[in-house]
C-alpha positions in Angstrom: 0.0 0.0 0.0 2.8 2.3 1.2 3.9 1.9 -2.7 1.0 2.5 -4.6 0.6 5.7 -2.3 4.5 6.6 -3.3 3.1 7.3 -6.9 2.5 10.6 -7.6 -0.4 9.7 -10.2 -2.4 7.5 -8.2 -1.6 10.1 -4.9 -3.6 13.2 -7.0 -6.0 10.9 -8.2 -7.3 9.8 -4.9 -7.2 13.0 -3.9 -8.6 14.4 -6.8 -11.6 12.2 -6.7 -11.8 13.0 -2.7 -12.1 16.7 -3.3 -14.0 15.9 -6.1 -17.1 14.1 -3.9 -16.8 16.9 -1.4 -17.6 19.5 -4.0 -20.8 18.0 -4.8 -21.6 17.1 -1.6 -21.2 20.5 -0.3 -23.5 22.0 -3.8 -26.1 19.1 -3.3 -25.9 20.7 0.3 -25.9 24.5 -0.3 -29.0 23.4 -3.4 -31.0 21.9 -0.8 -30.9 24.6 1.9 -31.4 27.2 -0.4 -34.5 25.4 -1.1 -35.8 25.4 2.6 -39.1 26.5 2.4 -39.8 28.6 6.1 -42.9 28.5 8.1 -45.0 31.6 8.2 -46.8 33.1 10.7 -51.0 33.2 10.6 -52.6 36.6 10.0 -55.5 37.6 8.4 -56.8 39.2 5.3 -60.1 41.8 5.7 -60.3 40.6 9.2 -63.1 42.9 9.9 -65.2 40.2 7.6 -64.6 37.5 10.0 -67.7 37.8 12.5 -69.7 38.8 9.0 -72.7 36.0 8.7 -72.6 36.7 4.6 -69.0 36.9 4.1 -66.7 33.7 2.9 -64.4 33.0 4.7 -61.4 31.0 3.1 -57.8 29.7 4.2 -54.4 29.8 2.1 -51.8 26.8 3.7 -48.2 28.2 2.3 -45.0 28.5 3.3 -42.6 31.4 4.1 -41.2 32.4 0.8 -40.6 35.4 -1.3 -42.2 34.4 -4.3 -45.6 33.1 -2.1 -45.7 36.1 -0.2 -45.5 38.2 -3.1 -48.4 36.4 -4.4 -50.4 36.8 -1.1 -49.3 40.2 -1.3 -51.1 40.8 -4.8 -53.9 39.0 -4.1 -54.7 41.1 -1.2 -54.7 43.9 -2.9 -57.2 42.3 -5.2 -59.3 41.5 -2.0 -59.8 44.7 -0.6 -63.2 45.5 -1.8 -64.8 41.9 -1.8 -66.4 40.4 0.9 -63.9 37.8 1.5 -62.5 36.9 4.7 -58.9 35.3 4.2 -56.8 33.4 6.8 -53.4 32.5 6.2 -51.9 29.7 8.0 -48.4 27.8 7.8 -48.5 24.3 5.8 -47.7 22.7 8.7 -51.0 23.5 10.6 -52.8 21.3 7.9 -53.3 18.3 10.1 -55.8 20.3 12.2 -57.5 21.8 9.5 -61.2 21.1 8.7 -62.0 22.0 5.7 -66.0 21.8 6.5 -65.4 25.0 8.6 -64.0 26.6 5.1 -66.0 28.0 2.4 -62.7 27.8 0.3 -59.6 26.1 0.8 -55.9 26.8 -0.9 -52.8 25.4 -0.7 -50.1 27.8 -2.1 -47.0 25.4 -1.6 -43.8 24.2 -3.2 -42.6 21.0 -4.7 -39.6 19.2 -3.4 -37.8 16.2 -4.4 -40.8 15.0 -6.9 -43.7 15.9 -4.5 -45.2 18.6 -2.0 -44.6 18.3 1.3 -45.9 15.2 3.7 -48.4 16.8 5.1 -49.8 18.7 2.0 -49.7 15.3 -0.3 -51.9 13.9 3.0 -54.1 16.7 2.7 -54.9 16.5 -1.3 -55.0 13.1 -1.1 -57.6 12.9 1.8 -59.8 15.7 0.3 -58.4 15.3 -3.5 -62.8 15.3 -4.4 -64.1 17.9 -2.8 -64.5 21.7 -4.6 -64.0 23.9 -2.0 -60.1 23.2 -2.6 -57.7 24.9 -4.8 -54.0 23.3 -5.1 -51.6 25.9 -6.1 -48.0 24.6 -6.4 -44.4 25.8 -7.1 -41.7 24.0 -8.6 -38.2 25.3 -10.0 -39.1 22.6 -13.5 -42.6 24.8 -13.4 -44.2 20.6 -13.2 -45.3 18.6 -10.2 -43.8 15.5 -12.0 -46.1 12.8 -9.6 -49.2 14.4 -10.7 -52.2 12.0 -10.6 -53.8 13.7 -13.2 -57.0 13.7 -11.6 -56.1 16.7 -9.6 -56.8 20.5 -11.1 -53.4 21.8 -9.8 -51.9 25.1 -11.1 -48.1 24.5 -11.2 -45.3 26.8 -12.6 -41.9 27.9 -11.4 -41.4 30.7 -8.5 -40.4 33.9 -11.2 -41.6 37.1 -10.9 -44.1 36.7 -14.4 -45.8 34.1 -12.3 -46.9 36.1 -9.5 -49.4 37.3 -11.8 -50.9 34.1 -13.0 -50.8 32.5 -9.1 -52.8 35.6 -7.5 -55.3 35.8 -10.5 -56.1 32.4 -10.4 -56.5 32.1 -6.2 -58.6 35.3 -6.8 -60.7 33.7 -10.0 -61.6 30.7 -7.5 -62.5 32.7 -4.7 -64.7 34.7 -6.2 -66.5 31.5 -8.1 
């Protein structure tokens, strides 16, 4: 052994191919966290339409990201004369949900590694028939590449032309 490491070639190759798996690790790394979708906090859209008896009330799940909070940003402004009460809660909060207390349900997420999160696949796939919910996802190929096809899921990649198309669409469903 002490003579194959004596020669010089085999010596940079090993370490070539050792620095070699490290610099992918660490991108593969650096990819993924950069990909980390954050949890946001719940607030509330025309609040003072909560208590309202004829006002809907709906809930967008998302997660803390630029490009999602742009297009919640948008869509409230769209909002602000319609007799819509909007809640927005964190993805992660989707286990509790009941989407019988909802007149509309949206889920405003990402997808990661093929599909959405765990607890949002759980969710479309336990209420995948019912038409109170919207499915609104975000993918960097602008596909969700698992889709059933059964599904009417808006899908495109998280650039700023797409802001447009996400908010219009949320807003298009509420108001239908």
């Amino acid at each position: 052994m002490k003579k194959l490491w004596k020669n010089k070639l085999v010596r940079y190759g090993v370490i070539s191919v050792v620095l070699l798996i490290l610099g992918a690790a660490g991108f593969l790394g650096y990819y993924r966290m950069a990909r980390v979708q954050g949890v946001i906090s719940s607030y509330e859209i025309n609040e003072a339409l909560k208590e309202k008896a004829n006002s809907y009330k709906a809930v967008i799940y998302t997660q803390d990201r630029a490009f999602k909070n742009e297009v919640i940003n948008e869509l409230k402004k769209n909002l602000v004369d319609e007799n819509i009460y909007l809640k927005v809660e964190p993805v992660e909060d989707l286990g509790e949900s009941k989407i019988e207390e909802w007149d509309k349900v949206i889920l405003l997420s990402t997808v990661q590694s093929s599909d959405p999160p765990k607890a949002v696949l759980d969710y479309i796939n336990k209420h995948k028939n019912e038409e109170k919910l919207s499915i609104y996802l975000t993918a960097d190929s602008g596909t969700w590449s698992k889709d059933p096809g059964y599904l009417d899921v808006t899908t495109a990649a998280s650039k700023t032309e797409n802001i447009t198309v996400f908010s219009r669409r949320i807003r298009e469903f509420l108001l239908n």
